[in-house]
N, CA, C and O atoms as a MOPAC input file, in Angstrom:
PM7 MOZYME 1SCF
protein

 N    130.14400 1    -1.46900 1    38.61100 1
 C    131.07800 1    -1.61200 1    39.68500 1
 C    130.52700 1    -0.99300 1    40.96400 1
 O    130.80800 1    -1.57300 1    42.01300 1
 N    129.67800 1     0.25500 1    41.02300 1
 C    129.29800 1     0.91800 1    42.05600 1
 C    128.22100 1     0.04600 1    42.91100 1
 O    128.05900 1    -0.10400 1    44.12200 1
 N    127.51400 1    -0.49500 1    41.69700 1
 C    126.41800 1    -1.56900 1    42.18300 1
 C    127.28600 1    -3.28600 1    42.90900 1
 O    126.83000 1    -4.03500 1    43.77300 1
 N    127.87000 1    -3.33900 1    42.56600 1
 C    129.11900 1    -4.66100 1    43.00500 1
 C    129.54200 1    -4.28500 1    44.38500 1
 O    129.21100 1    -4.89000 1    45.40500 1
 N    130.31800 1    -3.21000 1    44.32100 1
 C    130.90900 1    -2.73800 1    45.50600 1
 C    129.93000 1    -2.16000 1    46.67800 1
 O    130.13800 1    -2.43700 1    47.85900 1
 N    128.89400 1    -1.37000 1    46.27200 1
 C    128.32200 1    -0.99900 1    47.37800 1
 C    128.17300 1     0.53900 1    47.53100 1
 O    127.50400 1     1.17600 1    48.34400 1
 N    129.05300 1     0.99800 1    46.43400 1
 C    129.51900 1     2.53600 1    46.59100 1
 C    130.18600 1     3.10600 1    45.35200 1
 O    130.99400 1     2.38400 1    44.76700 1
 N    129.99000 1     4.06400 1    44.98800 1
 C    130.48600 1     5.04300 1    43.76100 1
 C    132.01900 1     5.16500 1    44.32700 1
 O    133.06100 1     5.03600 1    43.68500 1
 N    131.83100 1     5.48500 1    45.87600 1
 C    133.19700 1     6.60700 1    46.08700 1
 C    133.82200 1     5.66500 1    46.07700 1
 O    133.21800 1     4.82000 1    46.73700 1
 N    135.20500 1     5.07900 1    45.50000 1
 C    136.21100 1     4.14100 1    45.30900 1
 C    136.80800 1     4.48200 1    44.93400 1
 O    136.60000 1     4.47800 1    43.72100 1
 N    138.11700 1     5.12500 1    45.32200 1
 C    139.20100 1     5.83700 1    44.39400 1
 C    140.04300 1     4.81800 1    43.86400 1
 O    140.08200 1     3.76500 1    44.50200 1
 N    140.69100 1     4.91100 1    42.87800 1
 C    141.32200 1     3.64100 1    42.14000 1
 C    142.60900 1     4.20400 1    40.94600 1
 O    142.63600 1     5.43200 1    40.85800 1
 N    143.12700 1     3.83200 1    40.49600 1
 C    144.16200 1     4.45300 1    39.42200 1
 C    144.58300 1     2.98700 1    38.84800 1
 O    144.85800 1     1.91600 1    39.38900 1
 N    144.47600 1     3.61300 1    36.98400 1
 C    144.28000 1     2.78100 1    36.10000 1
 C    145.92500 1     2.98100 1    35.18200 1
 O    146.60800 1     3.92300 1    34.78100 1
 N    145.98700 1     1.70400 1    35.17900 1
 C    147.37700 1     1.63500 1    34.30800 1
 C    147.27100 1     1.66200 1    33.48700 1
 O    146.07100 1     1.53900 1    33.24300 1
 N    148.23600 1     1.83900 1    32.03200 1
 C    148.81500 1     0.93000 1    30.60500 1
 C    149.52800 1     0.87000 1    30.98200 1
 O    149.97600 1     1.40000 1    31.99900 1
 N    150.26600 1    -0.43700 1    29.65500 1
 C    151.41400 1    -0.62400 1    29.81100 1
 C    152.06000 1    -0.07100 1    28.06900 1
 O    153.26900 1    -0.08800 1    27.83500 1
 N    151.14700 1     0.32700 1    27.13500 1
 C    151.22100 1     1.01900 1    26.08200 1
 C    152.30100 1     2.10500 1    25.95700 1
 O    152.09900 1     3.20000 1    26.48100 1
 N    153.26900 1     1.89100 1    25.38800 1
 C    154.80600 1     2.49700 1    25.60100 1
 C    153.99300 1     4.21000 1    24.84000 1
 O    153.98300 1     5.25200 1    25.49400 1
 N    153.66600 1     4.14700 1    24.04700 1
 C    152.95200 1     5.36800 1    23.31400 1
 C    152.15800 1     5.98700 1    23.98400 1
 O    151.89700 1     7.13800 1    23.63500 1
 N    151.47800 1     5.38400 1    25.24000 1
 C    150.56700 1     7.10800 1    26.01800 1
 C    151.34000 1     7.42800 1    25.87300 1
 O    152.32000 1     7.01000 1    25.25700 1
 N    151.03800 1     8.66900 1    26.64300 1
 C    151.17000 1     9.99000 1    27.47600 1
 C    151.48400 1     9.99200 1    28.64500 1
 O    152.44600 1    10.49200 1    29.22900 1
 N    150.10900 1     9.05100 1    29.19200 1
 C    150.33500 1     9.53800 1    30.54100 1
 C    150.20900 1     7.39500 1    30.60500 1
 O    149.57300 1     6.56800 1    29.95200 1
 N    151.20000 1     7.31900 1    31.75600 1
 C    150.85900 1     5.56100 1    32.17400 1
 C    149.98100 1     5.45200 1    33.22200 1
 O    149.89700 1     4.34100 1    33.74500 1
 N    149.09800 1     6.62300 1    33.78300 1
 C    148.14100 1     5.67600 1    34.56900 1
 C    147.30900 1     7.17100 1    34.69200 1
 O    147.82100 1     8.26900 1    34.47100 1
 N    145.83700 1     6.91400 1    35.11800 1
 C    145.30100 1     7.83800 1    35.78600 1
 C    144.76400 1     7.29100 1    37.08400 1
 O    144.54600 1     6.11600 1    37.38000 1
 N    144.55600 1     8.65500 1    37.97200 1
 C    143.32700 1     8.18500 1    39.46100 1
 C    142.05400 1     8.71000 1    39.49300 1
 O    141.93400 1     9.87400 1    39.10900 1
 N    141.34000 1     8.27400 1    39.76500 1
 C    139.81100 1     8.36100 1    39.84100 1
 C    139.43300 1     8.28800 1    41.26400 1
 O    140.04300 1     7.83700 1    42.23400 1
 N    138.18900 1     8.88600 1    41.13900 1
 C    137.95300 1     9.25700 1    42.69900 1
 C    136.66700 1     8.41100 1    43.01100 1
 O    136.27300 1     8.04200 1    44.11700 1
 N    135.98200 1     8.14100 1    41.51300 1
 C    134.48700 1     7.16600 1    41.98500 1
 C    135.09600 1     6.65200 1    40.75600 1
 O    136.07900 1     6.99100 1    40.09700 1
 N    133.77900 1     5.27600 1    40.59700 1
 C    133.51000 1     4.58700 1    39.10000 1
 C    132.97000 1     5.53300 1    38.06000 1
 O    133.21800 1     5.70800 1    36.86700 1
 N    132.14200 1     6.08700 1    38.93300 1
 C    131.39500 1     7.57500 1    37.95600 1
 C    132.12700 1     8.22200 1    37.11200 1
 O    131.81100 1     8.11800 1    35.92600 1
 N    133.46600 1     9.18300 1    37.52700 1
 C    133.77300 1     9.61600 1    37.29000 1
 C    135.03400 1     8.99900 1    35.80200 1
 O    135.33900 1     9.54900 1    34.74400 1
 N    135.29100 1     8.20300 1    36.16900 1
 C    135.84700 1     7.61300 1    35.39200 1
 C    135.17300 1     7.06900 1    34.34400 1
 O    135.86900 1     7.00400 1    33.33100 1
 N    133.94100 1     6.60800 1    34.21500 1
 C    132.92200 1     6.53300 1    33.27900 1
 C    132.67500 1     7.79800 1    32.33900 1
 O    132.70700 1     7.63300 1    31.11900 1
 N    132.50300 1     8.68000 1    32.72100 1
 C    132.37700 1     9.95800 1    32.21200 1
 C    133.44300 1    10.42800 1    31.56400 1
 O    133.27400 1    10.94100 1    30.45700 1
 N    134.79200 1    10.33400 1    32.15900 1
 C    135.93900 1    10.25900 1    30.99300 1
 C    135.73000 1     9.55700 1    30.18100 1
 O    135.61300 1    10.09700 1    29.08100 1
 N    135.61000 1     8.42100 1    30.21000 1
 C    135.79300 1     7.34700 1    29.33400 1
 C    135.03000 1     7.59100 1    28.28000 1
 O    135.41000 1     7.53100 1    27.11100 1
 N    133.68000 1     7.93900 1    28.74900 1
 C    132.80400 1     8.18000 1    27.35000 1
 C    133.30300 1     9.46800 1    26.57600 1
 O    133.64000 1     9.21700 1    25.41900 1
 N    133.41800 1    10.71500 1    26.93600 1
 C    133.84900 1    11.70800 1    27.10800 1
 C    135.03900 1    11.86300 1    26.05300 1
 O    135.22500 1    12.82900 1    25.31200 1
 N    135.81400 1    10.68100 1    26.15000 1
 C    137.10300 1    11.02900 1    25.46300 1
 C    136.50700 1    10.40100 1    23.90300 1
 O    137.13100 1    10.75300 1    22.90300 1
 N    135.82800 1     9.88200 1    23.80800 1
 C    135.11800 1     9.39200 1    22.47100 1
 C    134.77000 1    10.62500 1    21.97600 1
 O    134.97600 1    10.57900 1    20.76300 1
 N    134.31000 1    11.80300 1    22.32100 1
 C    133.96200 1    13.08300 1    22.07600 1
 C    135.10000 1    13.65800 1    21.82600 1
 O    135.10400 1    14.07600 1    20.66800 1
 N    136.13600 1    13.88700 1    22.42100 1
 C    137.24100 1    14.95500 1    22.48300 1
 C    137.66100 1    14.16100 1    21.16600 1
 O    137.53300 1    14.88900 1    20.18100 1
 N    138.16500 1    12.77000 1    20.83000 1
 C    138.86700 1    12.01700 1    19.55500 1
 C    137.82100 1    12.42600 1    18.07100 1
 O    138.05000 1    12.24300 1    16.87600 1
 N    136.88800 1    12.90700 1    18.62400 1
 C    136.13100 1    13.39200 1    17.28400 1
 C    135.16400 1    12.06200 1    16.45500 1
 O    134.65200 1    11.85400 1    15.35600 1
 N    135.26900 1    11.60800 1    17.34300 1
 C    134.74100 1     9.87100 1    16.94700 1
 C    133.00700 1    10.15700 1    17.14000 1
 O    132.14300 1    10.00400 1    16.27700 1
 N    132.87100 1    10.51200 1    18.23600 1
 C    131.21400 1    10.46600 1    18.62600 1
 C    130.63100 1    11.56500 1    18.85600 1
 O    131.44800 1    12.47800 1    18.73700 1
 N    129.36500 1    12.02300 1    19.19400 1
 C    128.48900 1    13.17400 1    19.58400 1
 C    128.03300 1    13.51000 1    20.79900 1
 O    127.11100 1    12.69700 1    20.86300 1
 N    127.99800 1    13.96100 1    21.57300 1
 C    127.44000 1    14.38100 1    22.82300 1
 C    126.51600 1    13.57300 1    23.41200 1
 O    126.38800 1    13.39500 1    24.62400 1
 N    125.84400 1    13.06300 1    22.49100 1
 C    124.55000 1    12.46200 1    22.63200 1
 C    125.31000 1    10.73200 1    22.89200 1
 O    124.91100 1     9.92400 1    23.73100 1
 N    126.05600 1    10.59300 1    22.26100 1
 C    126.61000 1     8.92600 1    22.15600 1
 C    127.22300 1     8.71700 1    23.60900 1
 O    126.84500 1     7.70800 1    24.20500 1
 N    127.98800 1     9.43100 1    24.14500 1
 C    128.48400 1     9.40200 1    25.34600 1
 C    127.23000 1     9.58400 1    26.77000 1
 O    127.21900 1     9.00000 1    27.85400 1
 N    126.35700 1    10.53100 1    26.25900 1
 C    125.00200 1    10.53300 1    27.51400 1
 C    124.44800 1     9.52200 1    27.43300 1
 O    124.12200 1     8.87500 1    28.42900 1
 N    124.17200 1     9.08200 1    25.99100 1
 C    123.12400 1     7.66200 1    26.06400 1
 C    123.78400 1     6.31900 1    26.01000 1
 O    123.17500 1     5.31100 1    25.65100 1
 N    125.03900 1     6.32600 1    26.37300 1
 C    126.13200 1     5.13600 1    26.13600 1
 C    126.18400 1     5.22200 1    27.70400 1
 O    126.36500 1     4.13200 1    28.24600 1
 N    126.07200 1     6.19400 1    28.45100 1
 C    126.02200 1     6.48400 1    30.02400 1
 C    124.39900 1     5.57800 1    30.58100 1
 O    124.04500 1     4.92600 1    31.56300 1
 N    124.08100 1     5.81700 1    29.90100 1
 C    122.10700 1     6.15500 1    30.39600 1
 C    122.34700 1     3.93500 1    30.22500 1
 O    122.11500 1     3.06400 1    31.06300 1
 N    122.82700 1     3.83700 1    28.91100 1
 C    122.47000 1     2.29900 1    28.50700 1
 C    123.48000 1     1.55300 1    29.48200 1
 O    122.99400 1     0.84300 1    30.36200 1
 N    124.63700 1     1.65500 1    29.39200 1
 C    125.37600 1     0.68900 1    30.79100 1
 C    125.31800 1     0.80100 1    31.83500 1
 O    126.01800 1     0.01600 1    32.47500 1
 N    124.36000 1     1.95100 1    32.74000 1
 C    123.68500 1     2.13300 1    33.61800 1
 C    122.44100 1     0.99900 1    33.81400 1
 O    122.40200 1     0.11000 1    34.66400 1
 N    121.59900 1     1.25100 1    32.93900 1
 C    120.51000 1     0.34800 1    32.96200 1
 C    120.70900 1    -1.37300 1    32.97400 1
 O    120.27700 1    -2.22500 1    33.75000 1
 N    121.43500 1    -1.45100 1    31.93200 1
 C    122.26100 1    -2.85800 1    31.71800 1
 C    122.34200 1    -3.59200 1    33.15800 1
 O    121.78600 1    -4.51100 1    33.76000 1
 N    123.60600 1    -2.41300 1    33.39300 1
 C    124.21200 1    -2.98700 1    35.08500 1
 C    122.84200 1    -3.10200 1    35.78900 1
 O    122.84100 1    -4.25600 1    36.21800 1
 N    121.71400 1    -2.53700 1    36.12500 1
 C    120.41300 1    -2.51000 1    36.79000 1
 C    120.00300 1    -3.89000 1    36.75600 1
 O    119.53500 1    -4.57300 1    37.66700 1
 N    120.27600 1    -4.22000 1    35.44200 1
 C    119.29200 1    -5.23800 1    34.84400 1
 C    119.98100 1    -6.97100 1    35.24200 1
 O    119.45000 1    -7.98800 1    35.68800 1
 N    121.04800 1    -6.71300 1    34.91700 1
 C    121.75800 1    -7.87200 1    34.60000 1
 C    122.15900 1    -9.16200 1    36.60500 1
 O    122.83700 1    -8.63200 1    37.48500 1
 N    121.91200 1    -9.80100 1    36.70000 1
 C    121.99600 1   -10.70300 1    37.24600 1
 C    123.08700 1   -10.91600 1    38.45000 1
 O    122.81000 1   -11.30800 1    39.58300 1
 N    124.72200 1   -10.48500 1    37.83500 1
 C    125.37100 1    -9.97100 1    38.68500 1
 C    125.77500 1    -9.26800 1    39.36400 1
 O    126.69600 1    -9.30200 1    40.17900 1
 N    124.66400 1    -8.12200 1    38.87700 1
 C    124.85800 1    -6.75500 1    39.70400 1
 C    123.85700 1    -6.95200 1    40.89900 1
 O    124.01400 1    -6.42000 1    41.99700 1
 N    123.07600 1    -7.56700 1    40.64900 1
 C    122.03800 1    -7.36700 1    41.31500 1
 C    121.90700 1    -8.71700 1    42.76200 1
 O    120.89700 1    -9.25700 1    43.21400 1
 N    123.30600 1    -8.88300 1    43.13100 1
 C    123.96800 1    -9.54800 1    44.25100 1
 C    124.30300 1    -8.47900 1    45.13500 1
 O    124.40600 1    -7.29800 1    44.80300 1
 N    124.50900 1    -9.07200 1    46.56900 1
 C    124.83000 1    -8.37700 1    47.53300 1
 C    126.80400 1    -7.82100 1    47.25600 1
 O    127.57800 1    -8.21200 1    46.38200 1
 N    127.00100 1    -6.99900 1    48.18900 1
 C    128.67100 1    -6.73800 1    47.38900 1
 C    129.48700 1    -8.05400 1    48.13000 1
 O    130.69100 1    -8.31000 1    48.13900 1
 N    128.43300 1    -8.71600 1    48.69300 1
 C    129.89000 1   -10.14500 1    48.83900 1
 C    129.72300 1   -10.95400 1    47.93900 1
 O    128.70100 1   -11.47400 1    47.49200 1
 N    131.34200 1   -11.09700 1    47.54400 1
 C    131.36700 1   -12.03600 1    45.82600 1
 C    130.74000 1   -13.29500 1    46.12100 1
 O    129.81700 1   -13.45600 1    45.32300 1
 N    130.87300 1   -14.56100 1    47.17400 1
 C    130.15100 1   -15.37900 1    47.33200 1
 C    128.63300 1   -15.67000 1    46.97300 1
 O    128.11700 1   -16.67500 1    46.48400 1
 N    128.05000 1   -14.37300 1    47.40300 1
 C    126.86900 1   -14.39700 1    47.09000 1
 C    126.08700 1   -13.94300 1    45.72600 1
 O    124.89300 1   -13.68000 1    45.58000 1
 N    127.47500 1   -13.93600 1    44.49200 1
 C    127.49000 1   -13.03800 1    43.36200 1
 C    127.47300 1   -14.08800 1    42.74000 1
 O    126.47100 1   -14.26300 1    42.04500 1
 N    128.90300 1   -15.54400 1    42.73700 1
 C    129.44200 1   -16.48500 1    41.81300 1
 C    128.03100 1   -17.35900 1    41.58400 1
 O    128.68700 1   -18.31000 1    41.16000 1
 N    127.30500 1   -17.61800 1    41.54100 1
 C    125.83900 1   -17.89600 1    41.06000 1
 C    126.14800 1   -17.60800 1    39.47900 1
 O    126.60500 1   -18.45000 1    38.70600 1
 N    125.76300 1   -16.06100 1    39.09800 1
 C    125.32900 1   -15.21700 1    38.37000 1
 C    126.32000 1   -14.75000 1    37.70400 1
 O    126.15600 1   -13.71200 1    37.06300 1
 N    127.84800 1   -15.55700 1    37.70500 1
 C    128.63400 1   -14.92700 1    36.73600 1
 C    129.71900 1   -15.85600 1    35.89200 1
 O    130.40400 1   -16.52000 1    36.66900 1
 N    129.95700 1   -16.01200 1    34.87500 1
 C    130.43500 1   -17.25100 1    34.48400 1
 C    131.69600 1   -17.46800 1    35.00900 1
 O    132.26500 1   -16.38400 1    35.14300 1
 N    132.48100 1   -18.54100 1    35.41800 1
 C    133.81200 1   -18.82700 1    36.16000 1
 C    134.77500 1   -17.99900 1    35.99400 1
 O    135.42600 1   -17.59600 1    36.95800 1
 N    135.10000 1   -17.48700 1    34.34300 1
 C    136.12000 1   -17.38100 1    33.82700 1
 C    135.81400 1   -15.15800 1    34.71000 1
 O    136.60800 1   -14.21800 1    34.72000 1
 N    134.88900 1   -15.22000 1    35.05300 1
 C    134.91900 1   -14.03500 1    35.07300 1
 C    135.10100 1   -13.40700 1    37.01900 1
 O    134.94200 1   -12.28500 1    37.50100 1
 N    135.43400 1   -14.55900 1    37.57500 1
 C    135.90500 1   -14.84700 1    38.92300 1
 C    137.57400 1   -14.82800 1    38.81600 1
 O    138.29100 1   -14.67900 1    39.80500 1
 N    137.97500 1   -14.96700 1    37.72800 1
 C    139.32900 1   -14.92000 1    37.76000 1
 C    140.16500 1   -16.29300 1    37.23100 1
 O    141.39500 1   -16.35300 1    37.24200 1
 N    139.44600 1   -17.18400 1    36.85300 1
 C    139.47000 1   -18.70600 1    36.31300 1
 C    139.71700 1   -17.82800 1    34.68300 1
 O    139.34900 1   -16.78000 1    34.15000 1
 N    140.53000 1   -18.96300 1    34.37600 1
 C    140.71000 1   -18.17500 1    32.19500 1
 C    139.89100 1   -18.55700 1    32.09500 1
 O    139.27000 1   -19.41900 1    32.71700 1
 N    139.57100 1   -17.54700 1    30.64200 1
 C    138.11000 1   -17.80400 1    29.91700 1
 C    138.18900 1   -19.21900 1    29.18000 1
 O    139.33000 1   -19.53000 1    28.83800 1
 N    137.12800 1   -20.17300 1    28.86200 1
 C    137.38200 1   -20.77300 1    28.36400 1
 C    137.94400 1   -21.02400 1    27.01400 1
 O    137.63500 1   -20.08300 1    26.28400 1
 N    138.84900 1   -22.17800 1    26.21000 1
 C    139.61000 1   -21.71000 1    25.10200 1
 C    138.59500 1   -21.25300 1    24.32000 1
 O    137.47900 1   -21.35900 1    24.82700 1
 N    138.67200 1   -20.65800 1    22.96700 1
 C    137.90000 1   -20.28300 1    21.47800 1
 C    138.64300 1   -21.50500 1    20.50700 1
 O    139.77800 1   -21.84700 1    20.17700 1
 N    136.95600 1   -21.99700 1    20.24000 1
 C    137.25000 1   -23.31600 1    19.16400 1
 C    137.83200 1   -22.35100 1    17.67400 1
 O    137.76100 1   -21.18300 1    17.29300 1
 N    138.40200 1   -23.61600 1    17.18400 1
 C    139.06700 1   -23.30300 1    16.19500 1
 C    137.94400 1   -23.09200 1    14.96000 1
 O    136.92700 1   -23.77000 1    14.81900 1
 N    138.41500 1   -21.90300 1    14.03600 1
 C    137.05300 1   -22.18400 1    13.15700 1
 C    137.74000 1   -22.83100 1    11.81200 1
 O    138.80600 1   -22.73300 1    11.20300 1
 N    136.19800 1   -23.72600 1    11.68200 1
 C    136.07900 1   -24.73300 1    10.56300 1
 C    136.66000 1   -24.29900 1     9.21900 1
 O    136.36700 1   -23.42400 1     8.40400 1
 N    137.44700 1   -25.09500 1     9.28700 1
 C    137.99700 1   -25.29400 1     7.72000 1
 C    137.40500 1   -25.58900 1     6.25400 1
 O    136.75100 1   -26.62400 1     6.13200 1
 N    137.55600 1   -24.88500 1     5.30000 1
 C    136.37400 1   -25.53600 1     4.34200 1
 C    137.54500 1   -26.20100 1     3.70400 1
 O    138.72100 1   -25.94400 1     3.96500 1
 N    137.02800 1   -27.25800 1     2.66800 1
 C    137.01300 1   -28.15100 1     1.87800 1
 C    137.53500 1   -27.71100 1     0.80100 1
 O    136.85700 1   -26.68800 1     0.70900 1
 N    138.46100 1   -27.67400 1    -0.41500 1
 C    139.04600 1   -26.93400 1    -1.13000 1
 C    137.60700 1   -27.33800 1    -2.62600 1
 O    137.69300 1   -26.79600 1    -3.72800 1

């Protein structure tokens, strides 16, 4: 997103609509930072290691480097090339039905 936009600093606040949080939204002050929760809380849930969250940081970092739509200017015009329709805001296309076997 930092690479899209042009800039880390983007303050933003994220909803649920999950009747069971806690909390229904947080604010963030960059993409960064909110990344770092995100991985972060995989740690606090007891799920992952220190290491899964730095190198889960390090790999969708690089990714974003790598990948085609990041690597557009931050005007979307000059992005829709490099990103499939459905991801402009068009629905994704349907999911075929899977094949039936034969009794």
């Amino acid at each position: 997103m930092k690479r899209f936009f042009g800039s880390d600093n983007i303050a933003f606040t994220a909803h649920t609509q999950d009747t069971r949080s806690p909390v229904a939204s947080r604010s963030f002050t960059s993409f960064s930072q909110a990344a770092q929760e995100d991985a972060l809380s995989r740690l606090w849930l007891g799920v992952h290691y220190r290491w899964d969250a730095t190198d889960g940081l390090t790999l969708g970092d690089t990714i974003a480097a790598t990948s085609s739509p990041t690597r557009c200017s931050n005007r979307l015009s000059s992005c829709q090339q490099g990103l499939p329709s459905f991801a402009l805001g068009d629905r994704p296309p349907p999911m075929a039905a899977a094949p039936t076997s034969a009794p």
